[in-house]
N, C-alpha and C positions, 0 to 999 in steps of 0.2 A: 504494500500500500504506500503510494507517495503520500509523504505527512505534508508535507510541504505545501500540496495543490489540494489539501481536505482543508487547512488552513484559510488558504487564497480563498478558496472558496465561501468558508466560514465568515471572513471578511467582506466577503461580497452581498452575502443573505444579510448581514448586520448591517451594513449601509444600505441597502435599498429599504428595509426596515424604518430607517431614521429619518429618509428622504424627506419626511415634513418638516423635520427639522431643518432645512436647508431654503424653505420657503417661509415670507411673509405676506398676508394680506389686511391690511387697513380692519380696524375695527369700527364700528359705528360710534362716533364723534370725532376729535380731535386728534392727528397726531405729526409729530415730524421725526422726516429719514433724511440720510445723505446720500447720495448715490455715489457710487464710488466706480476709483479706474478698475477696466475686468482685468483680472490675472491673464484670461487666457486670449484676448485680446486686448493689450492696451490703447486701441487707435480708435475703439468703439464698447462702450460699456452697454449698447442696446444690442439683445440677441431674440431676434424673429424666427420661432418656431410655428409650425402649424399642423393641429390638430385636427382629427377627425370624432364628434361628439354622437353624431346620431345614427352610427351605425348596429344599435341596438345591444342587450345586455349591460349597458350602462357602462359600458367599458369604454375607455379613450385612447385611440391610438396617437402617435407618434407618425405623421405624415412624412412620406421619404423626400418629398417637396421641399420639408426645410432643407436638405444639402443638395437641392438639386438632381435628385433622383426620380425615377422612374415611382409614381404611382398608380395601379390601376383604381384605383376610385376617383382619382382627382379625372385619370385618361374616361373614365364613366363620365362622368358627369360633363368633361365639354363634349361628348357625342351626344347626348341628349339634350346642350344649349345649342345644337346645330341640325336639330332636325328642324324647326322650324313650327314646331307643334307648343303650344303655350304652357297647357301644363310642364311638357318633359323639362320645358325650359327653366320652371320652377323648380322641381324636384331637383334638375343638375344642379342647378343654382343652391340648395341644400347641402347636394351631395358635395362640392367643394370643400375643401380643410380652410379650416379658420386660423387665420394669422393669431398667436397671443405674443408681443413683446415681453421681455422679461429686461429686469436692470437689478445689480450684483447693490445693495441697501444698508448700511447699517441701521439700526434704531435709535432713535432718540432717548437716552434714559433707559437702555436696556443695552449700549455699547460691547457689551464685555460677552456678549452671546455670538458676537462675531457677526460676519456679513452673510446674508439671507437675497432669496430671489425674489423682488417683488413682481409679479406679473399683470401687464395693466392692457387696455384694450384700447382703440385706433384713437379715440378724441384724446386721451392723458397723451399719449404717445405723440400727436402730432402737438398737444403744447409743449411739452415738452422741448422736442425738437424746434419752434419759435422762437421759445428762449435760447437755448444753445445759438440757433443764429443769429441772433441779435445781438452786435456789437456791444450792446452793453451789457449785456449777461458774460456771453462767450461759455467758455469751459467751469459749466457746476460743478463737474466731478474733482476738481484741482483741488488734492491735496491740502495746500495753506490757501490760498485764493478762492475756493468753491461756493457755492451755499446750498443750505439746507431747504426742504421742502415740504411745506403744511400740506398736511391733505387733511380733509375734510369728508367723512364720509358717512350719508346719511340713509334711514333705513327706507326701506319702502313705505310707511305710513310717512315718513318725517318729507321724504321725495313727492309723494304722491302719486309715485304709481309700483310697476310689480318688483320692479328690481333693486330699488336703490338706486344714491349716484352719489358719484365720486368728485371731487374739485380739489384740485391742485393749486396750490402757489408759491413759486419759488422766490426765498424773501431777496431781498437787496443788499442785506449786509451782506460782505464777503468774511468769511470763518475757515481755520482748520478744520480738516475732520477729527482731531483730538488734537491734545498737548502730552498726550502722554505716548512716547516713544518706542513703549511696549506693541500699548494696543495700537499703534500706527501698523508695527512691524506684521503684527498677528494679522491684521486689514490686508493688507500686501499681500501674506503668505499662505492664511488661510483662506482660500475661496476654492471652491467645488467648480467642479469643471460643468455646466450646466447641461450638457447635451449627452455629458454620463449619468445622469440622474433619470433619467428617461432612456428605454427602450427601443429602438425601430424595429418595429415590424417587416418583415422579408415582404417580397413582392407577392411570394403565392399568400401569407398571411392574411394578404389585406384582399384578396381576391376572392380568400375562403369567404371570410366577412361579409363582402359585399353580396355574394353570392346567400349565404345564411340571411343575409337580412332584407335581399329581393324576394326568398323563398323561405321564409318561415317557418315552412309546413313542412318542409323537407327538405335537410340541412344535409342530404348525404348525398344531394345534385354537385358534382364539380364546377367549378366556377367556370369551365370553357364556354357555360351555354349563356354569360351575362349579356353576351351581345343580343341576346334574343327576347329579352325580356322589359322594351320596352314599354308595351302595355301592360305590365305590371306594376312597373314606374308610375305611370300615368294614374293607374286605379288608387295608387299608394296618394298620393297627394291631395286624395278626396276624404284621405285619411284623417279624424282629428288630431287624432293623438301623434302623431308623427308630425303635423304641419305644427301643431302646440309648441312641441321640443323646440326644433328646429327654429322657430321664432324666436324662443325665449334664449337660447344662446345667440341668435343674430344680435338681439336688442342688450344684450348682455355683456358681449363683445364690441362694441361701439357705445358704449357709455365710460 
């Protein structure tokens, strides 16, 4: 028995384990994070992943789209935005993986837990990006020079509709991310490689899926016959409960 690779491996069950531990998401009210340079990119601290939500069992894949790879779901859904048929046009338009931005966060007053993945969705995302171009912000993430950022988030009753919303403001002073030379170092050294944290699913993977989730009823059809099952498509969209989902991560991801 290699002990060695029972180990590695040991290590590997224990960190995908922990993997919440390496995320933050905003709590309802007030709070402020810094964003900080990524380890494993320093020229860009935003990392665009895109997931696949409604392809059924409540499971979430890991689209091969974010590095540029070959997806058959994503390859589904623009043949059905190019038949020219209304519905199919919808359903592809579902079928598509959803962009979620991610940025490498300290917390405000919880420092010493280290740097966490905040993931935030296209409006945070594109002010964000405003500020950075704007001469007078420039580089938030700058070590001595950066600033920090209030988010503000509030609940669905306090919003007034289902999801919540989120507001951002990045203040004006410019601050270090600490004084203290440790935890500067630990910022630096400890950060998670984000795209090890997550999974990709193989090409037949996402084919079995897609196929299990065209055909429901019989999950032991091979996925060669997806190309044939556009009026299934079609039927599926008349679907409440599928078009439900499928909104509420659209309206979810764009807040």
């Amino acid at each position: 028995m290699d002990i060695n690779a029972i180990k590695s491996k040991l290590a590997t069950l224990q960190s995908t384990s922990s993997n919440k531990d390496n995320f933050w998401k905003p709590e309802p009210g007030k709070q402020v994070v810094r964003i900080v340079p990524y380890k494993h990119n320093k020229d860009n601290p935003f990392i665009e992943l895109f997931f696949h939500y409604n392809l059924g069992n409540n499971k979430t894949y890991l689209s091969p789209a974010s590095f540029g790879r070959p997806d058959p779901v994503q390859e589904f859904s623009q043949k059905l935005k190019s038949t020219g048929n209304k519905d199919e046009w919808i359903q592809g338009k579902r079928l598509e993986p959803k962009m979620r931005t991610f940025a490498p966060v300290i917390v405000r007053g919880r420092e010493s837990e280290g740097v966490k993945f905040w993931g935030f969705g296209k409006t945070v995302y594109q002010e964000l990006l405003g500020v950075i171009a704007d001469p007078d912000y420039g580089d938030i993430t700058d070590a001595t020079n950066g600033r920090d950022i209030g988010i503000d988030r509030q609940t669905p009753a306090e919003a007034g509709n289902q999801y919540g919303k989120t507001t951002v403001r990045v203040k004006p002073n410019m601050t270090p991310i600490t004084e203290d030379a440790d935890l500067l170092k630990k910022v630096f050294d400890n950060q998670s490689n984000l795209t090890e944290l997550y999974t990709e699913p193989t090409y037949d993977e996402l084919k079995e899926a897609l196929q299990n989730y065209l055909n429901p009823s019989d999950e032991t059809e091979t996925a060669e016959s997806t190309t044939t099952t556009t009026e299934k498509v079609a039927e599926k969209t008349e679907t409440a409960k599928t078009a439900d989902v499928s909104d509420a991560f659209d309206e979810l991801f764009n807040t």
